[in-house]
Structure formats: structure tokens, C-alpha cells
C-alpha positions as CSV (number, residue, x, y, z in Angstrom):
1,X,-7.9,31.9,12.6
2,X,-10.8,31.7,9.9
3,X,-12.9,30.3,11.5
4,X,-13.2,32.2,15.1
5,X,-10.6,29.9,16.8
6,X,-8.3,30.5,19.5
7,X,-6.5,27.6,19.2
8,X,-6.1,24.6,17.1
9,X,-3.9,21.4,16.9
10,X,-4.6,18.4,14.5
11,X,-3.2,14.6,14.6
12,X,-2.8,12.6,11.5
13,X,-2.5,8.9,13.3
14,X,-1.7,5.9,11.3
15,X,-2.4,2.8,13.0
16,X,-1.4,-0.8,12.8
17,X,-1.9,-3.8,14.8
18,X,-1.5,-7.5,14.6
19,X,-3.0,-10.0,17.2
20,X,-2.3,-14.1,17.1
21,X,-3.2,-16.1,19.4
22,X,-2.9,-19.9,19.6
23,X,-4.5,-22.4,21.4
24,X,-3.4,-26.1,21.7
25,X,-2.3,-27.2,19.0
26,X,-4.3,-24.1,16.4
27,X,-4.4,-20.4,15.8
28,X,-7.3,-19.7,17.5
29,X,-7.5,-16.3,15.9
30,X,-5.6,-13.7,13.7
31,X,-6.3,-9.9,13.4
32,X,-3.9,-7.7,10.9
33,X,-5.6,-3.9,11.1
34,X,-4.4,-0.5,9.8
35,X,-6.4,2.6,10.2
36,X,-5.4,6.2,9.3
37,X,-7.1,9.6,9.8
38,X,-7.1,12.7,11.4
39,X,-8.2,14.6,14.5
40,X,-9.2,18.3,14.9
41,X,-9.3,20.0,17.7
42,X,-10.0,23.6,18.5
43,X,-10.8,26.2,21.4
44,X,-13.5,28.6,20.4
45,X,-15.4,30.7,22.4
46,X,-13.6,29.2,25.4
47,X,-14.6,25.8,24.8
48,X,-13.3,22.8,22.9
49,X,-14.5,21.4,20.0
50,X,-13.4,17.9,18.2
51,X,-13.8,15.9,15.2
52,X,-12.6,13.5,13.7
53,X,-12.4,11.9,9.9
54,X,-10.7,9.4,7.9
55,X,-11.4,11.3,4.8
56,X,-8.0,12.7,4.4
57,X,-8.0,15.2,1.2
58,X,-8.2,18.6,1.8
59,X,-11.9,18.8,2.1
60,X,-12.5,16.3,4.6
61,X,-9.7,18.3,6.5
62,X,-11.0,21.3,5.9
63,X,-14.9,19.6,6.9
64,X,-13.6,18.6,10.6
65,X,-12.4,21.9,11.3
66,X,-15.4,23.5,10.5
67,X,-17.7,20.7,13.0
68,X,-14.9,21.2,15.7
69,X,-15.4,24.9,15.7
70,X,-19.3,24.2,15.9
71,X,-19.1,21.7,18.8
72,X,-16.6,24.1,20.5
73,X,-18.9,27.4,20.0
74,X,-22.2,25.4,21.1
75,X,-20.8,23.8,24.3
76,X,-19.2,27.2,25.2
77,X,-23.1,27.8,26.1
78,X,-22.9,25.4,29.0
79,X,-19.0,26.3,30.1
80,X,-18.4,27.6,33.7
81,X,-15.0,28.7,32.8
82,X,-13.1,29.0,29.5
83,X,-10.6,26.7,28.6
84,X,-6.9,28.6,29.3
85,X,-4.0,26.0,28.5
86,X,-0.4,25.8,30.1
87,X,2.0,27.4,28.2
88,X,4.1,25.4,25.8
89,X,7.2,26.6,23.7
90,X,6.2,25.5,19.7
91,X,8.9,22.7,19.4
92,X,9.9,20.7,15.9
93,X,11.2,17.2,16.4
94,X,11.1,13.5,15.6
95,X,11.1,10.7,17.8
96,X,11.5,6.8,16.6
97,X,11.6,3.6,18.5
98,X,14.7,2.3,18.6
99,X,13.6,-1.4,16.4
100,X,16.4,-3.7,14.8
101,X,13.8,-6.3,13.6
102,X,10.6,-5.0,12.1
103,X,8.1,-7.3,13.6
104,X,5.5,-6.5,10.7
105,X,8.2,-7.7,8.3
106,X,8.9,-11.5,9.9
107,X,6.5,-13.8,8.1
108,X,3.5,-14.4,10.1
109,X,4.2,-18.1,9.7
110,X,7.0,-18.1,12.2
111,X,4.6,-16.0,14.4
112,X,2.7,-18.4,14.7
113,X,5.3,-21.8,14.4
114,X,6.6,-20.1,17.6
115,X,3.6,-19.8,19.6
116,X,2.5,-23.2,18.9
117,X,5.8,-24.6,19.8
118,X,5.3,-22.9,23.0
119,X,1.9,-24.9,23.6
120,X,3.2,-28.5,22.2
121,X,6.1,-27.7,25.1
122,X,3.3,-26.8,27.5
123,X,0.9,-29.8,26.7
124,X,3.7,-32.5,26.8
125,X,3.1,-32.0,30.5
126,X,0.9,-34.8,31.8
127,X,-2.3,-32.8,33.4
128,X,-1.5,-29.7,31.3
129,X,-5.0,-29.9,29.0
130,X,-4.7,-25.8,28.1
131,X,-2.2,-24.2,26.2
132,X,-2.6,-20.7,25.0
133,X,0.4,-18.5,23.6
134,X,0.0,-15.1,22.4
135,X,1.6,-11.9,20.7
136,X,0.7,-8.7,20.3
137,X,2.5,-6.2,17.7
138,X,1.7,-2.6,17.3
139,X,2.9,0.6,15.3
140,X,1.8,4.0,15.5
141,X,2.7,6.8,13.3
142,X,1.9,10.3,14.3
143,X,2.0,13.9,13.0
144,X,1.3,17.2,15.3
145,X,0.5,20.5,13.9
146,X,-0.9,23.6,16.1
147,X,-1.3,27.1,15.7
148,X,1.0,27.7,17.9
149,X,3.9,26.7,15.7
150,X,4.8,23.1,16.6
151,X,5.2,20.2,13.9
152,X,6.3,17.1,15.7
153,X,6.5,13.4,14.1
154,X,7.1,9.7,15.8
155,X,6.7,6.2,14.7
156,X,6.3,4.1,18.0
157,X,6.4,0.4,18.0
158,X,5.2,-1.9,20.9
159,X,6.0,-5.9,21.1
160,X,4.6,-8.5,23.8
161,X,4.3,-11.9,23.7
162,X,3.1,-14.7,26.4
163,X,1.8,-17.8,26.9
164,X,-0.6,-19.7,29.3
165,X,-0.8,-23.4,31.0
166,X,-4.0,-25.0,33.1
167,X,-3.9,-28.0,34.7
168,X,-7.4,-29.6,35.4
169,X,-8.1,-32.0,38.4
170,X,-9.8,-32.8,41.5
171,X,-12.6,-30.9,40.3
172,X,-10.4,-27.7,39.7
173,X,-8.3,-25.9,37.4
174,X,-5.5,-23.5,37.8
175,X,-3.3,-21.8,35.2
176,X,0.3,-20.5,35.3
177,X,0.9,-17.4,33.3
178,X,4.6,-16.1,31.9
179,X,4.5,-12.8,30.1
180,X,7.6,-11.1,29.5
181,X,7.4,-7.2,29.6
182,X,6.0,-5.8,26.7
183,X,8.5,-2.7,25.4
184,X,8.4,0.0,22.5
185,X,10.9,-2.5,20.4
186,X,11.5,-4.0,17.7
187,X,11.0,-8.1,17.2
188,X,14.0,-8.2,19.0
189,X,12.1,-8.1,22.2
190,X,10.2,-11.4,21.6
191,X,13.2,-13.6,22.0
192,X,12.2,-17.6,21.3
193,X,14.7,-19.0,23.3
194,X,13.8,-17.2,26.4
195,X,10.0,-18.3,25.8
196,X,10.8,-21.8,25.1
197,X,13.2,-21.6,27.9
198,X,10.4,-21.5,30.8
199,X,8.1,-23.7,29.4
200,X,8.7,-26.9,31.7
201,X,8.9,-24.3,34.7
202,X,5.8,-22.8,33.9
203,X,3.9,-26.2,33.3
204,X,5.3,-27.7,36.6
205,X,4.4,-24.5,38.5
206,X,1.1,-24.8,37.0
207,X,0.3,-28.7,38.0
208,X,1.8,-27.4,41.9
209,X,-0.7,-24.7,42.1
210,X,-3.4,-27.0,41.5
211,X,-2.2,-29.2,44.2
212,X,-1.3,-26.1,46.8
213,X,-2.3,-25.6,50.0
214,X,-5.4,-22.6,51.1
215,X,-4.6,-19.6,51.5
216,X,-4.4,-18.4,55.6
217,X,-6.5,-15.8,56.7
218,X,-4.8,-13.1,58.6
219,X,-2.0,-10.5,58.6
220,X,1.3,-11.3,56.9
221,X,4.4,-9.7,55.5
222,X,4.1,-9.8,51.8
223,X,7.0,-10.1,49.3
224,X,5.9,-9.0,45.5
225,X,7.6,-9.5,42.3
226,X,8.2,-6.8,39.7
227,X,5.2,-7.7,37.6
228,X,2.5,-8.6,40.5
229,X,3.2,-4.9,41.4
230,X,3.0,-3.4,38.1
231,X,-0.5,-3.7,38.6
232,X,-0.4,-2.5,42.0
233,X,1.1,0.7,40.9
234,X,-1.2,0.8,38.0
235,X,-4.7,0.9,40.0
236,X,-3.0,2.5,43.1
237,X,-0.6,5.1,42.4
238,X,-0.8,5.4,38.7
239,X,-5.3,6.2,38.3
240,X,-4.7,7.9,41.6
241,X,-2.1,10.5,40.1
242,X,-4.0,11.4,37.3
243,X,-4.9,15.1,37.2
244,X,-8.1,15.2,35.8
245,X,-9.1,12.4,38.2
246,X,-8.0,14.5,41.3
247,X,-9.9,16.9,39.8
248,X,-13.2,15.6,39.9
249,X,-13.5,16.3,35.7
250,X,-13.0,12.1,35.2
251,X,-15.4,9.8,37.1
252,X,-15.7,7.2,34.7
253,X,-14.6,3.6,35.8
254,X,-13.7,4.0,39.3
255,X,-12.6,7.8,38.2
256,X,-12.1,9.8,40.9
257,X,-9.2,9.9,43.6
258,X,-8.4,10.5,47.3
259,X,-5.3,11.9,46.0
260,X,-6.5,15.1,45.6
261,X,-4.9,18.8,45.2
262,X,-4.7,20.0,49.1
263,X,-2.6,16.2,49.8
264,X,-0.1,17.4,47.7
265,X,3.5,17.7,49.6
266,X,1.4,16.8,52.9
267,X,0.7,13.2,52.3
268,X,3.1,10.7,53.2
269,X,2.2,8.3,50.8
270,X,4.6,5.3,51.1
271,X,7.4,5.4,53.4
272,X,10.7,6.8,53.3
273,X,11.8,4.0,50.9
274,X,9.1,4.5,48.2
275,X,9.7,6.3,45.3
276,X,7.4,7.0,42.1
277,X,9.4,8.0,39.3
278,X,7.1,9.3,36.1
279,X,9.6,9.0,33.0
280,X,8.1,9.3,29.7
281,X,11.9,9.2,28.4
282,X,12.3,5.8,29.3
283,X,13.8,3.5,26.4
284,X,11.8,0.9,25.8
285,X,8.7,2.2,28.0
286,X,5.6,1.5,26.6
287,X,4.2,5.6,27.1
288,X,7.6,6.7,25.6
289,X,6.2,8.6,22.5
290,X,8.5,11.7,22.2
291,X,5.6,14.2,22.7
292,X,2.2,14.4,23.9
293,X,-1.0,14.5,22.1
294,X,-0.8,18.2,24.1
295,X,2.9,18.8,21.5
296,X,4.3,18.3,24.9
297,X,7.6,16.5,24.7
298,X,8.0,13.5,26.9
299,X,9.8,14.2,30.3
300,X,10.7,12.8,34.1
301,X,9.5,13.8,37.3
302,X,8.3,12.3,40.8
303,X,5.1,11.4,41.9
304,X,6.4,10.2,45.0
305,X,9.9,11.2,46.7
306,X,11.1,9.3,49.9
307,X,7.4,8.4,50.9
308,X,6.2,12.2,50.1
309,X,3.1,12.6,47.5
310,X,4.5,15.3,45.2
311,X,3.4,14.9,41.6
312,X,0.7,14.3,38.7
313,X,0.2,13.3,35.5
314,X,-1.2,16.4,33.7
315,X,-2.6,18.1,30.6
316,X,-2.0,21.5,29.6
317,X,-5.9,22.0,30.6
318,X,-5.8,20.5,34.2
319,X,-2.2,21.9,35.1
320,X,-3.0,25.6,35.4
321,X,-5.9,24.4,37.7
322,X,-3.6,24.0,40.4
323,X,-1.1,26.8,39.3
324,X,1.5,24.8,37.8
325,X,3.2,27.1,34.9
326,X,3.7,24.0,33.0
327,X,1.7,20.6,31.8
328,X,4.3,17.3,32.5
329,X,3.0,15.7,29.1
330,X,0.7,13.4,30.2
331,X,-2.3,13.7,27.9
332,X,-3.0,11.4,25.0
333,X,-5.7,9.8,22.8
334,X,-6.0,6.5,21.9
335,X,-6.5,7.2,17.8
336,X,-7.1,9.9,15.7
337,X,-10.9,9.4,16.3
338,X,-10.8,10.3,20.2
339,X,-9.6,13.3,21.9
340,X,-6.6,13.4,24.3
341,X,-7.5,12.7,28.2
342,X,-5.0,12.7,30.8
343,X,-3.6,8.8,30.9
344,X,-0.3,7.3,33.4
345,X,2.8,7.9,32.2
346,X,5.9,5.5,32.7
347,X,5.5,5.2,36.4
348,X,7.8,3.3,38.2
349,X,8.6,2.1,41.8
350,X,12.2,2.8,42.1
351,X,15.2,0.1,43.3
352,X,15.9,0.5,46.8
353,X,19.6,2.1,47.3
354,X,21.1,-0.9,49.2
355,X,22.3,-3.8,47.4
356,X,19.4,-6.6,48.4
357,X,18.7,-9.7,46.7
358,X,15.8,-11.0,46.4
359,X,16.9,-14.6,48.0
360,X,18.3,-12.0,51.0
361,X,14.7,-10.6,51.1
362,X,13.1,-14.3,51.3
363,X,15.5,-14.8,53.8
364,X,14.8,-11.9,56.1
365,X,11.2,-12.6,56.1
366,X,10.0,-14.8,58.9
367,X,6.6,-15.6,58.2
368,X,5.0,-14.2,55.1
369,X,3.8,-15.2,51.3
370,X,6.2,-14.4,47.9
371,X,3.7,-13.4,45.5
372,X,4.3,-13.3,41.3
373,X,2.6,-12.4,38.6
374,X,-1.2,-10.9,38.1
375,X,-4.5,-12.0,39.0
376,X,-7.4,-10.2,40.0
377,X,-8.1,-6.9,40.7
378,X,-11.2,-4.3,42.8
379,X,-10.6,-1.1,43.7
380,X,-13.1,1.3,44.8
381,X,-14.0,4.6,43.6
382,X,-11.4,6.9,45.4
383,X,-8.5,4.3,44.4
384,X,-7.9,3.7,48.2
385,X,-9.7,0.6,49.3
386,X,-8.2,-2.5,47.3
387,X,-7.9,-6.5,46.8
388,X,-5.2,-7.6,44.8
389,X,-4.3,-11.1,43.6
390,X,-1.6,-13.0,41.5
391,X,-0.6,-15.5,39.4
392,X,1.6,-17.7,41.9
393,X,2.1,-17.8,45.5
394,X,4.8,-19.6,48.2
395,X,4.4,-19.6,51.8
396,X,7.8,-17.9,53.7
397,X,8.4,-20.1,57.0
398,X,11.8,-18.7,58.7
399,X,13.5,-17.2,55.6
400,X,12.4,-20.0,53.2
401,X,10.1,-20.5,50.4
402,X,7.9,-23.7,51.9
403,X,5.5,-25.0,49.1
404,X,3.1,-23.1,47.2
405,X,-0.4,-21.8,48.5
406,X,-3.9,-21.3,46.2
407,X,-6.5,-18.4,46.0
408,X,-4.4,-15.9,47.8
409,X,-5.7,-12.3,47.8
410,X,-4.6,-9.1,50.0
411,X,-6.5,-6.3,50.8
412,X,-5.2,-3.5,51.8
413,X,-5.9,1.6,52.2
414,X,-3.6,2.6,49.3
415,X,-1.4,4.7,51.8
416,X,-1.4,2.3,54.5
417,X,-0.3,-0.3,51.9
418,X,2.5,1.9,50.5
419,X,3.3,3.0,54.2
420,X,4.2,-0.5,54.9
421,X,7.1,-0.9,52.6
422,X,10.0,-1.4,54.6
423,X,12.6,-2.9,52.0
424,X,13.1,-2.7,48.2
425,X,15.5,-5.0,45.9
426,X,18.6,-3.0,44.5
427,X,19.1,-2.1,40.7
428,X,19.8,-5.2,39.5
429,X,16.5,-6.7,40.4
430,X,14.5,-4.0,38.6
431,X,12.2,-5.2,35.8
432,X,10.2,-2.4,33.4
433,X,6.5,-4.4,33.2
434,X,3.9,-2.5,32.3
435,X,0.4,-2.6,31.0
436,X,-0.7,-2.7,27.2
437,X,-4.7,-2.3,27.8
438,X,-5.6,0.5,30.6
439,X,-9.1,1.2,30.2
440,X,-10.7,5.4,30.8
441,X,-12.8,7.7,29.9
442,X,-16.4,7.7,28.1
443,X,-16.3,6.5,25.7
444,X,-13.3,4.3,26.6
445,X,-9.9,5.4,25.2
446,X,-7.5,2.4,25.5
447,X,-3.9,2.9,25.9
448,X,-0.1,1.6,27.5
449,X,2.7,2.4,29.8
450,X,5.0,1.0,32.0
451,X,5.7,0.6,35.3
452,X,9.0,-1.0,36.3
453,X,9.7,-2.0,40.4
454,X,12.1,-4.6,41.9
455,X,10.8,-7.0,44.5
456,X,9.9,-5.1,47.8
457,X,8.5,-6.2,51.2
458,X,5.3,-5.2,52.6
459,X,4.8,-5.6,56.7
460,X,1.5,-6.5,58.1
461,X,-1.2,-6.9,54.9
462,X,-4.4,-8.7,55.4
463,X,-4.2,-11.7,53.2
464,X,-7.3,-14.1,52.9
465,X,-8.4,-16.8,50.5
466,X,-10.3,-15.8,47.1
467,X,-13.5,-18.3,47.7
């Protein structure tokens, strides 16, 4: 190439995103962004170089490519080895989200008619005095050129929406959250009648809570819902799995992992029931992109097979490192304006292979807490030691839900959590949450994915009251 380079790829991302969020009985704020630009990146001299510019004629183009060669050429100085990148056939393709309703093309009146229906619903409960309903709406377009011969295009869209009650009293307050999963979909995927559907439910469970019984300290079989572990899997198994992490090249916000290279296919991570399925295929999941910001097209693999640790999430950098011939297409950048980084793909816990209900879970359980939902969240820095929360808790006494409890946490090793597992709901039961705002890197690179489960059991965890 002209300019010295070995290698070069460039993204032209266009951005945009809408944010409304109401509370009571007003918008309490509106956001309607687009950005554009472009991202240039390079190996020279062994190194990498990157810039990026929202100047998009030809000689802000030409501009970035020239800096990215410079940054490349004067941290080559400092490199212990050169860069050498997994091997990647040139592909040309498109990829779409499947969308039936353009959700940038319903009037942002009903937007927000909708959300503050959902809070007049709420507040009509007496001892309800906080209502706050949300959406989120998000399109990227993307274009992928390298020197290696690829020229791949998307357009991904993402739509969530939620809503939040608080009851206040006796000194305290406690809130009820429902958030149905966020997906790569159309408007289709915020359905009204569903939301408005679990308003009293969410209100009532919200007033209970406040009311609820202390969480006991002690050991107790857990039961978790779909969306209490999507965050489980997230900080757990998801951080833990990521390449560069294992690595040791990523130690920013609790950035490294016990999970490295020389556990994999000797760690029994979860028992023989627990599978982690990575599928960056999936319809509707939220890292389903068609392609990499590596040109690597989205594919599916395990992380976990029947309790065995045998997977990553990789780049085409950080595969090679550990002699893989081939980078699963993990790596992407939050914008034009930041370089690709290793992030989670779609990871999900898969359904157990028996049919099991979740009432026939309940019911098997002798003594034990059903947890729902999201709360809080530590983790230290090797992903291993953890405390986890939730949204809503019920005490199991002899196969029955008996009343809900308040400030439940459990703590539990990563393995020995996973270990634990001992029964997982069937098919049917299986719910695709996932997470729209995973913070990494330095600077921090925002992005989403999914990670679907079904209700499983957990024998044994510490639980103990958040104080």
C-alpha cells in the first residue's frame, strides 16, 4: 500500500439513537442523535495505528489514513511482537434486521402517549408515588472495506422498552421493575398491550416487596429467572470468556479472568447440565450484526459443553495467541470513533433437555428462594468471587412459593456457582434477555448482546441480606 501498510480496513458507521423517558405524569427527557464518520485502521511496521474523522470527503479520508499509519509506525517502537492476524477469507455480503415497523418512523407522540399511560396505570396504585417508563431505539448502519478484499454492509436495529414502580413507606422504598428483552427488531418488538398488560402486577408486586419479610442468612437452593441470570452470565461467564481478558492485554474495569488459556478443555465449569452456547446468528440477538468489526461473519460455537470450559470470544489479533487457525468474530467497536476490542457475543445458557416447568421446579425445591429480575452487582477482578441481587424475591417452603422476602443477595466462586446447577427448565421456558449497556475498555466502548437462559436451580448458595 502507499503508504507502508500491511494491512488496512476502514468503517463508515452511521449512527442513530433515540432515548425517552417519562416520569409520572411528564417526559422527563428526550434525546434524538445521529452521528456518521469513519474509522481507519492499519498495521504498519507491526503495529496498529487508528484514527478516526467525521470529515467524510475524500481528503479527510485520505487525512486518517495517513495519522493511522503514523500512530501505527511510532508505537511499533515500543511493540514486543508484531501484530499477525487470523486468517480470514475476503467475503462480500449484506446483513439487515429483520424490522416490520420502523420505530424512527412512529410519531414520537405515541412514544411517549405510551409510556405515560404506563405510569398513570402505575400511579393509580395507592402507595405507588414513582413511575418511570422508558424506551430506547437504536439503528446502526455500517460499511467494511480491507485490503484484503472484503466489502460487507448491515443496517442493525435494536428496540427495548420498560417501566418502573416505587412504593414509599415505613421509612423505605422499594421498586418493581418489568423490562421486556430488548431485540435487533423492528417497533414490533415494543408491543403496548403486553406493557399495559403487567402494570397492576408490577405495582402490587412493588407495594408486597416493601412490606416483605428479611432476607435469611445462610445456604439455600436458589431458583433464577431468565433475566436475573442474564446478568449472571454477563459478569460470570460472558467478561470471563473474553480473549483478550484471558490474555492479560484488558485489565480495565475488573478486566482480567481466572479463565485463562491452560483451563481450557480441563475446567469443569458448570456441571454436566450447563451449557454456553455463543451464537452471533441469533434472530433477534442484540450482537447479531452479520460480521465483525474484524469482516468476520457472525457464527455459533460453545463456551461451555456439558459443564466443560471450551471456548472464547476472539479477535483475529488474540486467536492466533493460543493457536486457533481462526478468530470466532467477536471483536467490535462501539462507533466509527473507537477501535474494535474483543466484546461477548450472544451467549446463552441453554434449556435443559427434559421437559421441566418452572411450577415443577418450584415444586421440587424444598427450602430455597425464586429469584426475578436484576439488582445489584460486585465482582472482583478475576470474575470469580461475586454477589448478585434481583429485582423480586419469594421464599420456597416445601415446593411452594410462601410470600416474598426483601434485600436478598447471594454470593457465590464463578465455578462453584455454575458447578451447582443441578436442573434447567425445557425449551419452552427459554427467554433471549440480554444487556444493551456493557461497559470495557479505556476509554470505555459501550456495546449489547444477549444472553437468553430458562429458569434453572442452584443447590447450596450463600444467600444473606443486602444491609
Amino acid at each position: 500500500m502507499v503508504r507502508g501498510a500491511t494491512y488496512a480496513d476502514v468503517r463508515f458507521v452511521r449512527q442513530l439513537r433515540q432515548e425517552i423517558s417519562a416520569e409520572d405524569d411528564r417526559l422527563r427527557s428526550f434525546s434524538d442523535l445521529e452521528d456518521a464518520g469513519l474509522g481507519v485502521r492499519v498495521i504498519a511496521d507491526g503495529a496498529w495505528g487508528f484514527a478516526g474523522t467525521s470529515d467524510l470527503t475524500r481528503e479527510g479520508a485520505m487525512k486518517a489514513a495517513a495519522t493511522a499509519v503514523a500512530i501505527a509506525r511510532a508505537g511499533a517502537t515500543a511493540n514486543a511482537a508484531p501484530v499477525r492476524l487470523a486468517p480470514e477469507p475476503p467475503a462480500r455480503s449484506s446483513f439487515r434486521t429483520a424490522v416490520a415497523v420502523d420505530p424512527f418512523a412512529v410519531p414520537v407522540q405515541e412514544k411517549v402517549a405510551l409510556l405515560q399511560t404506563v405510569n398513570e396505570r402505575l400511579r393509580k396504585h395507592n402507595g405507588i408515588t414513582k413511575a418511570e417508563g422508558f424506551m430506547s431505539l437504536r439503528k446502526d448502519e455500517r460499511l467494511f472495506l480491507s485490503s484484503e478484499g472484503s466489502e460487507l454492509d448491515s443496517a442493525v436495529v435494536t428496540t427495548a422498552a420498560g417501566y418502573q414502580a416505587t412504593a414509599v413507606g415505613g421509612g423505605d422504598a422499594k421498586s418493581r421493575t418489568y423490562f421486556p428483552p430488548p431485540r435487533t427488531s423492528g417497533y414490533e418488538n415494543i408491543r403496548s398491550e403486553d406493557l399495559l398488560a403487567n402494570t397492576d402486577r408490577i405495582a402490587e408486586q412493588a407495594l408486597e416487596h416493601l412490606s416483605a419479610e428479611e432476607c435469611p442468612d445462610g445456604m439455600l437452593d436458589l431458583i433464577l429467572d431468565p433475566q436475573n441470570l442474564s446478568l449472571t452470565i454477563h459478569e460470570s461467564v460472558g467478561h470471563a470468556t473474553e480473549l483478550d481478558r484471558a490474555l492479560g492485554y484488558e485489565e480495565s474495569l475488573a478486566g482480567r479472568s481466572f479463565a485463562t488459556p491452560d483451563k481450557l478443555r480441563n475446567l469443569k465449569y458448570g456441571s454436566d447440565v450447563v451449557n454456553f452456547v455463543a451464537d452471533n446468528t441469533l434472530t433477534g440477538g442484540l450482537a447479531t450484526h452479520g460480521f465483525d468489526d474484524d469482516g468476520v461473519v457472525g457464527q455459533r460455537w460453545h463456551i461451555v459443553e456439558d459443564g466443560l470450559f471450551v471456548g472464547y470470544s476472539t479477535g483475529r489479533e488474540v486467536a492466533p495467541v493460543i493457536g486457533w487457525d481462526r478468530s470466532v468474530g467477536g471483536c467490535r467497536a462501539d462507533s466509527w470513533a473507537s477501535i474494535p476490542i474483543v466484546r461477548i457475543p450472544n451467549l446463552s445458557l441453554m434449556p435443559g433437555r427434559d421437559p421441566l416447568s418452572l411450577e415443577e421446579l418450584i415444586a421440587d425445591t424444598k427450602d430455597g428462594i425464586y429469584i426475578e429480575g436484576r439488582g445489584s452487582f460486585s465482582i472482583d477482578q478475576m470474575r470469580c468471587n461475586f454477589q448478585f441481587g434481583g429485582d423480586a424475591f419469594w421464599r420456597i417452603r416445601d415446593g411452594k412459593l410462601a410470600g416474598m422476602l426483601r434485600n436478598v443477595t447471594y454470593q457465590s466462586i464463578t465455578p462453584q456457582f455454575w458447578n451447582s446447577c443441578d436442573a434447567i427448565c425445557d425449551e419452552r421456558y427459554w427467554v433471549p434477555d440480554g444487556v444493551l449497556n456493557c461497559g470495557k475498555g479505556d476509554p470505555m466502548q459501550i456495546s449489547q448482546m444477549t444472553h437468553g437462559a430458562a429458569p434453572a436451580r442452584f443447590r447450596n448458595v450463600r444467600v444473606g441480606a443486602a444491609r
